[in-house]
N, C-alpha and C positions, 0 to 999 in steps of 0.2 A: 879802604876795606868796607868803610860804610855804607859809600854810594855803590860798591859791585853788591853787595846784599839786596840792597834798595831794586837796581834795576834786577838783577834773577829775580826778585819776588813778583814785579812787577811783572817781568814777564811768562814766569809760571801764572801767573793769574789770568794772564792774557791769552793762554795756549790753554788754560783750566775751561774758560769760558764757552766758548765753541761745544763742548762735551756736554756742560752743566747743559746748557740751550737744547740739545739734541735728547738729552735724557729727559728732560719736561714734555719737549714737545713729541716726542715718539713714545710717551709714557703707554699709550693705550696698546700700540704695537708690541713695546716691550714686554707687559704684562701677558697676551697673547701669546708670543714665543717663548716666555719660562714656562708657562704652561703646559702647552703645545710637548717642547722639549722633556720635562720633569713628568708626563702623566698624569699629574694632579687632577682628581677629580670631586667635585661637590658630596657632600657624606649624601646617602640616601635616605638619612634621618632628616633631611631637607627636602629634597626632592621626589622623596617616597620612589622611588627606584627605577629603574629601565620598564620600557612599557613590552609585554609578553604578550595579551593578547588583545583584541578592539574587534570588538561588534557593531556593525551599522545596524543604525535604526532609522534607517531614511532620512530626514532631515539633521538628526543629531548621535553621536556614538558611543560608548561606553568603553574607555580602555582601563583594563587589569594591569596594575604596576607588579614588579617581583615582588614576595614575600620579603619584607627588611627583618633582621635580626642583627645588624652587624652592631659591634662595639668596637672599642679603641684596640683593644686586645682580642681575639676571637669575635665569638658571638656569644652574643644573650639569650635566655630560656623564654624571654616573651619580647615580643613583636606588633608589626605592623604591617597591614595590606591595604594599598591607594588605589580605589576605585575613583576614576574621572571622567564624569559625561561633560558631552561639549559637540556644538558650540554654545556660549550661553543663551545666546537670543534667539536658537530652534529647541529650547528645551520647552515638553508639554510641563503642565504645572506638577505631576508627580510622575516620578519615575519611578518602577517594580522590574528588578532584573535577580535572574539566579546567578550567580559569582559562583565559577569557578578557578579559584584562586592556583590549588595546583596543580592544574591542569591536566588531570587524571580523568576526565570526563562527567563527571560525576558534579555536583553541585555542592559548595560546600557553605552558603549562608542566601539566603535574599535579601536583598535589599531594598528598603521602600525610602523613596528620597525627594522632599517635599522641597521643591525648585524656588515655588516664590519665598517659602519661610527660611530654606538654606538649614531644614531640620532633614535627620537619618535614622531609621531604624533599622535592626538585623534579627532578622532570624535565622537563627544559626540550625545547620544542618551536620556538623560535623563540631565534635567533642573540642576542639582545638579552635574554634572562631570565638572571641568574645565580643564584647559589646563593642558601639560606635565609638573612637577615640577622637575624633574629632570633624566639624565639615567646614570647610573653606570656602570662599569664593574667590575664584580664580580670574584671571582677563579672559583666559576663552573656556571657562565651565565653571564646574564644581566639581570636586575633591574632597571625598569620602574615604575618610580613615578607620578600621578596624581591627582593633586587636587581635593577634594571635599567640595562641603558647607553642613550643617544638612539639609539647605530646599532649596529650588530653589533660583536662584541667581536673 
């Protein structure tokens, strides 16, 4: 009885291996397809959200990310809007653009955004835009973050 244990285990291991080998080596693939399959998408608290609208400016362009509020549960009362010019190496030294965030026509902050420093300022046009929350440098720009609340502050 001992040695029938011995060989099943030996050759469950042996039919196990092939699997383990195929799940290492098609790891990238796999990860892809749960994905793919399950919907999973990155929080937009990362990636500052889906791009809405992009302005060229001849050599380099400004894209308007959606307005973020989301949370785990609903939304939140205060926010964030990701302004991104690009690409980085046709960016003039400052950039002045009017942000129309929700795209109502209407302008609702400017922004002045100093490329070699990687500093932001806003003035805001509309009750609901606050200050700069943060600027980033990107592989291909800069990414300017701005607070917003749902209603007037």
């Amino acid at each position: 009885m001992n040695r029938v244990s011995a060989v099943l285990g030996y050759l469950l291991a042996a039919l196990a291996l092939p699997i383990v080998l195929a799940t290492f080596v098609g790891l990238g693939q796999w990860e892809r397809g749960l994905v793919a399959v399950t919907g999973l998408r990155v929080s937009p608290w990362f990636t500052g959200g889906d791009v809405v609208a992009t302005a060229a400016h001849g050599r380099y362009e400004t894209r308007v990310h959606e307005p973020v509020f989301q949370a785990l549960i609903g939304e939140r009362d205060d926010g964030f809007v990701q302004v991104t010019v690009a690409p980085a190496d046709s960016l003039p030294p400052v950039v002045r653009e009017e942000v129309d965030y929700d795209l109502d026509g209407k302008p609702d902050f400017v922004l002045t955004l100093d490329t070699a420093a990687a500093e932001a300022e806003v003035e805001p046009l509309d009750e609901r835009v606050g200050p700069v929350r943060g600027v980033v440098r990107l592989d291909d720009g800069i990414a300017v973050r701005v607070n917003l609340a749902k209603t007037g502050r």
